[in-house]
Backbone as a chain_set.jsonl record, in Angstrom:
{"seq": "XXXXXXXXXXXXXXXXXXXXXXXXXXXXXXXXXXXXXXXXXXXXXXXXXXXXXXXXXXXXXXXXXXXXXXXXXXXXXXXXXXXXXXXXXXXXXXXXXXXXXXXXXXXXXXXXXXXXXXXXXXXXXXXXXXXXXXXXXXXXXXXXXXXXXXXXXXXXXXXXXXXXXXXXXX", "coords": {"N": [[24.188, 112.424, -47.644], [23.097, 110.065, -48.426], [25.803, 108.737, -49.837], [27.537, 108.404, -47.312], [26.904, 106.489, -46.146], [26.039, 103.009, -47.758], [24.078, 101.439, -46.488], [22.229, 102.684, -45.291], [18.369, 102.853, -45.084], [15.492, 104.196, -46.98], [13.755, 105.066, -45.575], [15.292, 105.643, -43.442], [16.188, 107.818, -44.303], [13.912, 109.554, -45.367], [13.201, 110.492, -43.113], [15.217, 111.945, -42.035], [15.381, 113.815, -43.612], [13.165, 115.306, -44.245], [11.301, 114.804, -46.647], [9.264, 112.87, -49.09], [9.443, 109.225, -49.422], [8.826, 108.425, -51.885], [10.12, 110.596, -53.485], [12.597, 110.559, -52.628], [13.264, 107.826, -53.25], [13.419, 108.809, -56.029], [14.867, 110.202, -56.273], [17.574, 108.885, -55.549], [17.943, 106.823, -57.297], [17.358, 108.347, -60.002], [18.383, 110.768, -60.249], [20.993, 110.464, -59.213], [22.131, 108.066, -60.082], [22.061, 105.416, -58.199], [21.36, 101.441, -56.856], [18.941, 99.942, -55.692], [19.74, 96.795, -54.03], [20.292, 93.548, -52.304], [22.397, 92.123, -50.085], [25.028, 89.862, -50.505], [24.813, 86.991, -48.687], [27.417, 85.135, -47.16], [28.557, 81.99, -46.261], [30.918, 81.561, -45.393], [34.717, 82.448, -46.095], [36.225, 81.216, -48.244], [39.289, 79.399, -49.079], [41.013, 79.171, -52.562], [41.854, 76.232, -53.005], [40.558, 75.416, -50.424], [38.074, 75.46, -51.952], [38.065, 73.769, -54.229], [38.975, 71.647, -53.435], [36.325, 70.924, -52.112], [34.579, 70.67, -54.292], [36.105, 68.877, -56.012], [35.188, 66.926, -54.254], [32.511, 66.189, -54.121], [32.468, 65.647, -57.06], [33.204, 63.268, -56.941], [31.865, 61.648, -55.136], [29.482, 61.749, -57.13], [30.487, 60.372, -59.174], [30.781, 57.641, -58.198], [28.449, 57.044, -57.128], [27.025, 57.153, -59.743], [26.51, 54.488, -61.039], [25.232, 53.107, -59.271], [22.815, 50.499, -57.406], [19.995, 51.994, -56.913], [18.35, 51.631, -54.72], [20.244, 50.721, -52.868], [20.651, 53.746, -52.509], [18.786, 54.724, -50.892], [19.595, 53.678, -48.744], [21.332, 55.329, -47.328], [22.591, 57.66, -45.046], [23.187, 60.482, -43.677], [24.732, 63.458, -42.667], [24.528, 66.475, -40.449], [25.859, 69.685, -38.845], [25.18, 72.31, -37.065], [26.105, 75.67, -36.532], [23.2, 77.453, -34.21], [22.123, 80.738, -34.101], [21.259, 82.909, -30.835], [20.057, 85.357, -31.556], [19.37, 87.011, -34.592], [21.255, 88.185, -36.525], [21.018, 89.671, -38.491], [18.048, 91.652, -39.957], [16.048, 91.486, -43.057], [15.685, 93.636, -44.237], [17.89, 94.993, -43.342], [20.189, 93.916, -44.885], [20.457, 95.119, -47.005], [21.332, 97.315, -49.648], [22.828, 100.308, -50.724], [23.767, 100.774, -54.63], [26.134, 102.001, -56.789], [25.311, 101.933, -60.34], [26.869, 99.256, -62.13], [28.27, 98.424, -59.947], [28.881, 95.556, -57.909], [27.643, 93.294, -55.926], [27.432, 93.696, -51.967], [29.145, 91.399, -49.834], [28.177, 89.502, -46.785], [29.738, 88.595, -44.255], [29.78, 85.345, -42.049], [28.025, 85.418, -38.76], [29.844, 86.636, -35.355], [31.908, 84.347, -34.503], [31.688, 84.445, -31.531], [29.537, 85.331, -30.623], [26.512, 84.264, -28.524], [25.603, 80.792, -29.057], [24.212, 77.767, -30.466], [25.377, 74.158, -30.994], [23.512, 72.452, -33.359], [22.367, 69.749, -34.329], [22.051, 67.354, -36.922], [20.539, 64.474, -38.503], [19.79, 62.737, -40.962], [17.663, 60.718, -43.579], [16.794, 58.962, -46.923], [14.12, 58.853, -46.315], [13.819, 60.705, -44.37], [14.121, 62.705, -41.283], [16.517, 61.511, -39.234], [17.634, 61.598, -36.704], [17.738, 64.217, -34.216], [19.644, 66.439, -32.517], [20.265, 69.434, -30.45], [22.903, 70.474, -29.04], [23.851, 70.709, -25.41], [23.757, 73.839, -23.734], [26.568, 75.617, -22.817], [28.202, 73.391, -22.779], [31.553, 71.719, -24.254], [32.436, 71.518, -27.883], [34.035, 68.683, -28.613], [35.77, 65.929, -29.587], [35.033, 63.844, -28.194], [32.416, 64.732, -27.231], [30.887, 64.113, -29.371], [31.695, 61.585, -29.245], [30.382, 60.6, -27.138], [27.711, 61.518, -26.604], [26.272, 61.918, -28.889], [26.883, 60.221, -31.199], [26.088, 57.377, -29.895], [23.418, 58.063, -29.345], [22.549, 58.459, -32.129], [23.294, 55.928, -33.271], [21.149, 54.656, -31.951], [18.821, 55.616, -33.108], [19.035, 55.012, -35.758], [18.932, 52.011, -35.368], [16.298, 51.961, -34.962], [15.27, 52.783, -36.751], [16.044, 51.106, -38.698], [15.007, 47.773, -37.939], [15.441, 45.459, -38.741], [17.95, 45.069, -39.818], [19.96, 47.342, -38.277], [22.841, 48.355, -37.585], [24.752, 46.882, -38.436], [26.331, 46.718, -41.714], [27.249, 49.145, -42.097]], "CA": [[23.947, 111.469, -46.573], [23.247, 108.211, -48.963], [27.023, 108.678, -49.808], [28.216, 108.013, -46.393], [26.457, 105.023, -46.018], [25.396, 102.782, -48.349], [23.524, 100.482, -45.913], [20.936, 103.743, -45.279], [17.311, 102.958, -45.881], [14.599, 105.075, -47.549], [12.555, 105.544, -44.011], [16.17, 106.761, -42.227], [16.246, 109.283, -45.082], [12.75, 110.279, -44.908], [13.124, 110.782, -41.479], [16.375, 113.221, -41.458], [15.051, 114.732, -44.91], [11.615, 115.358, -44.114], [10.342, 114.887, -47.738], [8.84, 111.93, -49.24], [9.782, 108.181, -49.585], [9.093, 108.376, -53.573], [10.747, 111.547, -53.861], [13.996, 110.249, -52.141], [13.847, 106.656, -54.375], [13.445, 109.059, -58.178], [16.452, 110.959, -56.636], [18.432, 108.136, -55.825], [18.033, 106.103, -58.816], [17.324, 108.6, -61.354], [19.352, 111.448, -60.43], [22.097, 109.883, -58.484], [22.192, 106.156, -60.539], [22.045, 103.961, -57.604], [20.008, 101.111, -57.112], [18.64, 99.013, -54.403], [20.206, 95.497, -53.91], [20.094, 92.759, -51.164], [23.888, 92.406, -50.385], [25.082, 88.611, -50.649], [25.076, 86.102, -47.299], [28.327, 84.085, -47.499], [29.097, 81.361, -45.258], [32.553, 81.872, -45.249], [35.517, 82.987, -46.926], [37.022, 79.356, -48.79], [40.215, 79.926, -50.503], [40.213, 78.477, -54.426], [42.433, 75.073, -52.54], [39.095, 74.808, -50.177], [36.792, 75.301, -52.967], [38.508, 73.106, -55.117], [38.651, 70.47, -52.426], [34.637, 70.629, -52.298], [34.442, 70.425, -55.715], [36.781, 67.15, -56.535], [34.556, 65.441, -53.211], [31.206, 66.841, -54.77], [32.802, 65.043, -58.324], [33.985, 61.365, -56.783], [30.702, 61.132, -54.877], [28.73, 61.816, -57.996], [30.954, 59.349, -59.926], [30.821, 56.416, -57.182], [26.868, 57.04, -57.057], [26.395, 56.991, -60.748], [26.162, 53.37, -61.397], [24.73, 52.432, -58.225], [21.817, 50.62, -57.28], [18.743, 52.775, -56.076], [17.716, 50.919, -53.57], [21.51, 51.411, -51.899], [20.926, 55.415, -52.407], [17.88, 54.777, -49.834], [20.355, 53.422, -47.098], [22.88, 56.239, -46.769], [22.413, 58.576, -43.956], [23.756, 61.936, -43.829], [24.198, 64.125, -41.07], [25.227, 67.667, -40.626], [26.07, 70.232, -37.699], [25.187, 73.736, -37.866], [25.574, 76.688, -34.911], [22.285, 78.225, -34.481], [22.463, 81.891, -32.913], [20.445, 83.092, -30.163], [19.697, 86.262, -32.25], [19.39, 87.311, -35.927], [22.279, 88.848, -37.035], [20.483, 91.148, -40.288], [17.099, 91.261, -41.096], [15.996, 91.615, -44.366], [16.33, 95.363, -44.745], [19.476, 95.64, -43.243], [20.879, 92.823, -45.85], [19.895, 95.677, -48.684], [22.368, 98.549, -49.653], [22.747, 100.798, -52.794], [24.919, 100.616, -54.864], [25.719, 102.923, -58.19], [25.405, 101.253, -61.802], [27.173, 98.09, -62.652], [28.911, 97.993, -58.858], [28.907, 94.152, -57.517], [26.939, 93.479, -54.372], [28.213, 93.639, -50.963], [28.932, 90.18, -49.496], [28.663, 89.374, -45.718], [30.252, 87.114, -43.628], [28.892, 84.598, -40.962], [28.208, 85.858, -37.737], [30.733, 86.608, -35.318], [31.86, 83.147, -33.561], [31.801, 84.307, -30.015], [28.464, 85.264, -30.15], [25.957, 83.354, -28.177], [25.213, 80.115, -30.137], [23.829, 76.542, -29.803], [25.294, 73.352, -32.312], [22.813, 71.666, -33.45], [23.364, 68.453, -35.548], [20.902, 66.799, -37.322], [21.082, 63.305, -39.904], [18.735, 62.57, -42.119], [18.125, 59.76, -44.794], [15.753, 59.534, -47.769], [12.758, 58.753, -45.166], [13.021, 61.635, -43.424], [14.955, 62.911, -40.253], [16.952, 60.003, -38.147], [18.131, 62.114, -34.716], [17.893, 66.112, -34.336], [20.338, 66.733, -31.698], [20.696, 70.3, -30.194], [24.368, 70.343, -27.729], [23.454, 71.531, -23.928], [24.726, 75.134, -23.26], [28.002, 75.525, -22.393], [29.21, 71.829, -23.438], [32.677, 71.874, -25.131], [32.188, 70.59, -28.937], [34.583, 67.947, -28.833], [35.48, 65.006, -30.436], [34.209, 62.851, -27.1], [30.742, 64.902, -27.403], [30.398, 63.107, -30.838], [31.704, 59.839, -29.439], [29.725, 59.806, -26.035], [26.604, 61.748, -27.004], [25.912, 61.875, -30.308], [27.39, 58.11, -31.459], [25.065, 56.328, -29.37], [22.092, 58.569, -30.011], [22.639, 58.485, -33.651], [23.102, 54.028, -33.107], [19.683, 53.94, -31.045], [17.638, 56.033, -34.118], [19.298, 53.819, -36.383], [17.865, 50.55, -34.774], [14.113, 52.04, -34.955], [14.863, 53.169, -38.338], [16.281, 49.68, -39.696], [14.539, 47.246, -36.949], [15.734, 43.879, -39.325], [19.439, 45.103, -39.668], [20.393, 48.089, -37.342], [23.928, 49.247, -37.973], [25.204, 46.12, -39.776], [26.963, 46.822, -42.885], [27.856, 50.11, -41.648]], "C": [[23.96, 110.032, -47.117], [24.927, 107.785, -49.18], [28.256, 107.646, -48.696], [28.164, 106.489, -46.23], [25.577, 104.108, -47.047], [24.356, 101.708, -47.75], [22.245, 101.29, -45.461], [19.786, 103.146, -45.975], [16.265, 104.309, -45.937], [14.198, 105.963, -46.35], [13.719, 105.96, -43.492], [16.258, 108.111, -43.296], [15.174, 110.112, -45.062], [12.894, 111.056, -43.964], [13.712, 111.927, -41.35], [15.849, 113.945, -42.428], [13.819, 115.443, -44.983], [10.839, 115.783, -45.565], [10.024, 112.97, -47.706], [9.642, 110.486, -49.623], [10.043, 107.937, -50.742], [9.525, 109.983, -54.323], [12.244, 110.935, -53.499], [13.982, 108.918, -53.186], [13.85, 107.606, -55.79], [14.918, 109.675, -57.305], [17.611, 110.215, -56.389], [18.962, 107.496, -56.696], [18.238, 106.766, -59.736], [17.948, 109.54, -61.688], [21.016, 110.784, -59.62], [22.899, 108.172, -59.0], [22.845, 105.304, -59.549], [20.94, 103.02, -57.59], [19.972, 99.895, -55.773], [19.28, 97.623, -54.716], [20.412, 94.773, -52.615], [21.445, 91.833, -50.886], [23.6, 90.401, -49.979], [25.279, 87.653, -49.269], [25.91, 85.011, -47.93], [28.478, 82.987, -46.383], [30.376, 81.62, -44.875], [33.588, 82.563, -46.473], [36.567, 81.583, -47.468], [38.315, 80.436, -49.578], [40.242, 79.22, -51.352], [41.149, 77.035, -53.625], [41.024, 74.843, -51.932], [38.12, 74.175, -51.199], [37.235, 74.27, -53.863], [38.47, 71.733, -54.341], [37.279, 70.248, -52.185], [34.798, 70.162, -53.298], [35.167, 69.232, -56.548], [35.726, 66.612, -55.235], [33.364, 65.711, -53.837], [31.601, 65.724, -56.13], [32.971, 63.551, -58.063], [32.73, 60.854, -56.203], [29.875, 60.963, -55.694], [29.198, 60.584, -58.467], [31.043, 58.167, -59.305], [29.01, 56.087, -57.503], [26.453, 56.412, -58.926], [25.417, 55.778, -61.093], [25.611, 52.419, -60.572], [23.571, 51.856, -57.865], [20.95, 51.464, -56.72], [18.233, 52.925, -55.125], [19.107, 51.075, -52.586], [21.427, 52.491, -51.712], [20.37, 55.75, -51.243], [18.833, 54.5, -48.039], [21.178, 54.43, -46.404], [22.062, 57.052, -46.127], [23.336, 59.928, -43.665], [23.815, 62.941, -42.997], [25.034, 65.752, -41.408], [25.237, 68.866, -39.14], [26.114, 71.628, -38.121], [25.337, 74.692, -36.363], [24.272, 77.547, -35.445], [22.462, 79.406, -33.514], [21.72, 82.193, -32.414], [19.523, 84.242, -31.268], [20.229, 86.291, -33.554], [19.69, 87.99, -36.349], [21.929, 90.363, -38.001], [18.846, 90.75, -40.296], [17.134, 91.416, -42.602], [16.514, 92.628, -44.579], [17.649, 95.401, -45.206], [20.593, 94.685, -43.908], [20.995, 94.003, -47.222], [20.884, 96.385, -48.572], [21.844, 99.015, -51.006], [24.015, 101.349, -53.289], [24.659, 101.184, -56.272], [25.965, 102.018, -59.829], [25.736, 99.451, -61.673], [28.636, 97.553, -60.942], [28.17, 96.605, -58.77], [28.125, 94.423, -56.147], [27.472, 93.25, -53.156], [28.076, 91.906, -50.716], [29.279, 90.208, -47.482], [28.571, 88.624, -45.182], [29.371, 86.338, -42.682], [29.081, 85.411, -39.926], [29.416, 85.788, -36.823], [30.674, 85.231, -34.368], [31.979, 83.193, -32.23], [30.423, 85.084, -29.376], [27.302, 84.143, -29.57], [25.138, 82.494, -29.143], [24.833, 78.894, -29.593], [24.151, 75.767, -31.31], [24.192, 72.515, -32.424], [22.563, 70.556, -34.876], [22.251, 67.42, -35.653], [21.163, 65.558, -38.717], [19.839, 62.553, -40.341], [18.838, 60.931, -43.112], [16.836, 60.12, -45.913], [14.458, 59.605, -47.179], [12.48, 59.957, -44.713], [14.673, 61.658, -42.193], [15.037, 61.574, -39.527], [17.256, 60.367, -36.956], [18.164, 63.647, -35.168], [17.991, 66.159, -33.018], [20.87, 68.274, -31.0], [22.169, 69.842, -28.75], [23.879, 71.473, -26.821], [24.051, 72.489, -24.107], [25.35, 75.018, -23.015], [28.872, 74.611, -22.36], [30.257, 72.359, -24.432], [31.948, 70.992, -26.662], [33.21, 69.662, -28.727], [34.879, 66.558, -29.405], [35.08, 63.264, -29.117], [32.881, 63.496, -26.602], [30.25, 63.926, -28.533], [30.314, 61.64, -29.845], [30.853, 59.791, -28.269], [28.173, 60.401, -25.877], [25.952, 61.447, -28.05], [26.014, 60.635, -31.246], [26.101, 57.751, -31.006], [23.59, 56.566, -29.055], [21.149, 58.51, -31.105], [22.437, 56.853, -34.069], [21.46, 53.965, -32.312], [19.171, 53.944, -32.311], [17.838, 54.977, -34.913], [18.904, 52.437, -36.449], [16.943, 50.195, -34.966], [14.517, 52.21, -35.973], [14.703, 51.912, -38.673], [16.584, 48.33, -38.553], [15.122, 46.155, -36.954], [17.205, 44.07, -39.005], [20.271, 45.939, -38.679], [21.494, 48.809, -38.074], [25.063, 48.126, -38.399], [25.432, 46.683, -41.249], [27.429, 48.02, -43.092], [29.369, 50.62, -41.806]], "O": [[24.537, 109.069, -46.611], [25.334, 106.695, -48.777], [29.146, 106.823, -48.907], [29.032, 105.617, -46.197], [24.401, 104.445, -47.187], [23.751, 101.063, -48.606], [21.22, 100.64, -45.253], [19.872, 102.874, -47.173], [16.262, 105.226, -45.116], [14.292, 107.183, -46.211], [13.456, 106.949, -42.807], [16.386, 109.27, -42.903], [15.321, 111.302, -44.786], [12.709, 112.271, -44.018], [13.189, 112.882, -40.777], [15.806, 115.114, -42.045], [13.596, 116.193, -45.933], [10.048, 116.718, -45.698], [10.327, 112.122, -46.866], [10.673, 110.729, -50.25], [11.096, 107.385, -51.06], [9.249, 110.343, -55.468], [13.025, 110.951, -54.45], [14.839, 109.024, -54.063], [14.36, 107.023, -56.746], [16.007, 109.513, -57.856], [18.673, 110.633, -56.851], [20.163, 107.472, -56.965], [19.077, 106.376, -60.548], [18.286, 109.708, -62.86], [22.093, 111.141, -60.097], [23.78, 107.475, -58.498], [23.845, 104.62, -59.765], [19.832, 103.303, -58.045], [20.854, 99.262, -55.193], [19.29, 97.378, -55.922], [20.759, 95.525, -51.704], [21.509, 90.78, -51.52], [22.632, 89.82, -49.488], [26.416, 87.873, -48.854], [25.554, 84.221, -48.804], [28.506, 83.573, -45.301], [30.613, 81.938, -43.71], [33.203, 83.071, -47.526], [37.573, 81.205, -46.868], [38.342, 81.495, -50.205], [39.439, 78.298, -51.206], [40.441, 76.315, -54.329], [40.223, 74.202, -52.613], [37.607, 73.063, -51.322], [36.212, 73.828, -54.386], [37.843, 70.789, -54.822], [37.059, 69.049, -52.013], [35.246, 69.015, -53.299], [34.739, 68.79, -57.614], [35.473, 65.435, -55.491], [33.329, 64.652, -54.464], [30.799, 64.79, -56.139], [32.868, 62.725, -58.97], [32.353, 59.746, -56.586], [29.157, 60.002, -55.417], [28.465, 59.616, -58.268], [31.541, 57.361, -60.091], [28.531, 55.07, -58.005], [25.742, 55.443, -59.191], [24.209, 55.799, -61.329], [25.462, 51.231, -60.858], [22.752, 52.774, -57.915], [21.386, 51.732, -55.6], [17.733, 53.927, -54.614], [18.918, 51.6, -51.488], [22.043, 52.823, -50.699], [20.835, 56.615, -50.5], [18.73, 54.908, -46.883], [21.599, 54.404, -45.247], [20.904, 57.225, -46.508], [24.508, 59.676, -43.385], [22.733, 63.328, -42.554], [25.838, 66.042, -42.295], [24.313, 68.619, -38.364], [26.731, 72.119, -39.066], [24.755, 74.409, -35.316], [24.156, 78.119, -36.528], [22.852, 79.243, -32.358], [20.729, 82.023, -33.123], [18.42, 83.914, -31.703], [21.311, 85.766, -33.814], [18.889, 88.803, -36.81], [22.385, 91.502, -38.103], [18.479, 89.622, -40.622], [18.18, 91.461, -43.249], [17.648, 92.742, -45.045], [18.287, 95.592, -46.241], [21.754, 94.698, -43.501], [21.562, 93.711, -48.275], [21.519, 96.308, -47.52], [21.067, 98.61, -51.87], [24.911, 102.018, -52.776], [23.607, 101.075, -56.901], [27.076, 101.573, -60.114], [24.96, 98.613, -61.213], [29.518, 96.694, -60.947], [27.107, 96.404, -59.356], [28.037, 95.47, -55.504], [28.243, 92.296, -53.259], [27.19, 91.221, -51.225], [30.258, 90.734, -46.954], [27.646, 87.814, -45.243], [28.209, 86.72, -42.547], [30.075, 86.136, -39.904], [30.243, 84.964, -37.214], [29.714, 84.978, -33.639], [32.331, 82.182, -31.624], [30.206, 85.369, -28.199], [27.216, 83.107, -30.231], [24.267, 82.955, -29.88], [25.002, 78.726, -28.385], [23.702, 76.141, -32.394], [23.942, 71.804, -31.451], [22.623, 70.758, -36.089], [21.697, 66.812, -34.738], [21.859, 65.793, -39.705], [19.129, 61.798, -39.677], [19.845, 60.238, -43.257], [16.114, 61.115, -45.88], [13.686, 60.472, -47.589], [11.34, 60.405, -44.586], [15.729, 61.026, -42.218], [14.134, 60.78, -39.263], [17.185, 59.532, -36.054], [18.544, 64.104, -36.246], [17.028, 66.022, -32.263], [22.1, 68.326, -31.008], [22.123, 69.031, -27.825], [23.593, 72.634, -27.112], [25.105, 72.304, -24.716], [25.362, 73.854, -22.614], [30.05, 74.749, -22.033], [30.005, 73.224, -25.271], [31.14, 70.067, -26.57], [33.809, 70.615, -28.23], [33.826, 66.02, -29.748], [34.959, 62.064, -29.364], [32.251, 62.956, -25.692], [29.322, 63.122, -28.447], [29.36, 60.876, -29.699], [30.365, 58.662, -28.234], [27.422, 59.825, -25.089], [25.015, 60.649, -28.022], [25.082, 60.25, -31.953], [25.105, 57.832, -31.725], [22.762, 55.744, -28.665], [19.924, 58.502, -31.23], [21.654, 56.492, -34.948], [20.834, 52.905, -32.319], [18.954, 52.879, -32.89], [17.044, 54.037, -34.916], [18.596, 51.835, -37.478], [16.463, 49.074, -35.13], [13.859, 51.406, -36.633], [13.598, 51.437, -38.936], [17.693, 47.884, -38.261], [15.456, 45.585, -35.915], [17.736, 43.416, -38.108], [21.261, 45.386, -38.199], [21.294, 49.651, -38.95], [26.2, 48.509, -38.675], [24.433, 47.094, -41.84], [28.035, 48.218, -44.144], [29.737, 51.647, -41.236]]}, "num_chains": 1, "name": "protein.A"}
């Protein structure tokens, strides 16, 4: 039965096996050499051009920053957009599998994208949060949500943040 599935936990084996919990882990592990593991959460699938494209902008930002004043690091503002899903894809458990010896751990993907979701886009600076924006239900993302929501949401906070200058030098 562990065979079939390696995503089976202890308690569904108990259950169909009707022996014990630490009888079923010595015979997994010690006669069977598998072993519990908590399979990997990927965001996505990058190909090595993506990843490599992070990784030179990750390198030019570092090297721009280096020599910079300190007091400039404080001004930059940073924002980011994430879908949050109504429901929670895996708990913990069901993140675990088993897997025999020196096997690699499962990896799994992001949820599927046509499940019910909400973006929610949030920008930050070294202070602290500057706007935390969830997008209404059923709004298109588009690039005139940014410019006619989110723009001039993102320009108000900005104002209260930096009362003297605003969005000068921007």
């Amino acid at each position: 039965m562990a065979m079939k599935g390696k995503c089976i936990t202890v308690n569904q084996l108990e259950q169909s096996m009707e022996i014990s919990s630490g009888a079923i882990y010595a015979i997994l592990t010690t006669e069977l050499g598998y072993r519990s593991i908590y399979r990997k959460w990927v965001p996505q699938k990058l190909s090595e051009n993506q990843r490599l494209a992070r990784l030179n902008t990750a390198k030019k930002l570092l090297e721009t920053y280096e020599n910079c004043d300190s007091r400039r690091l404080t001004k930059i503002i940073s924002g980011e957009g994430t879908w949050v899903y109504y429901s929670t894809p895996y708990s913990k458990y069901k993140k675990r599998s088993w897997v025999r010896g020196d096997e690699q751990q499962a990896k799994i993907l992001r949820p599927d994208f046509r499940k019910p979701k909400i973006l929610y886009t949030i920008f930050f600076s070294s202070h602290g949060i500057v706007l935390q924006l969830p997008c209404e239900s059923g709004m298109a993302v588009t690039a005139s949500f940014f410019t006619e929501q989110v723009l001039p949401n993102l320009i108000k906070n900005i104002e209260k943040y930096r009362p003297k200058t605003g969005t000068r030098g921007m």
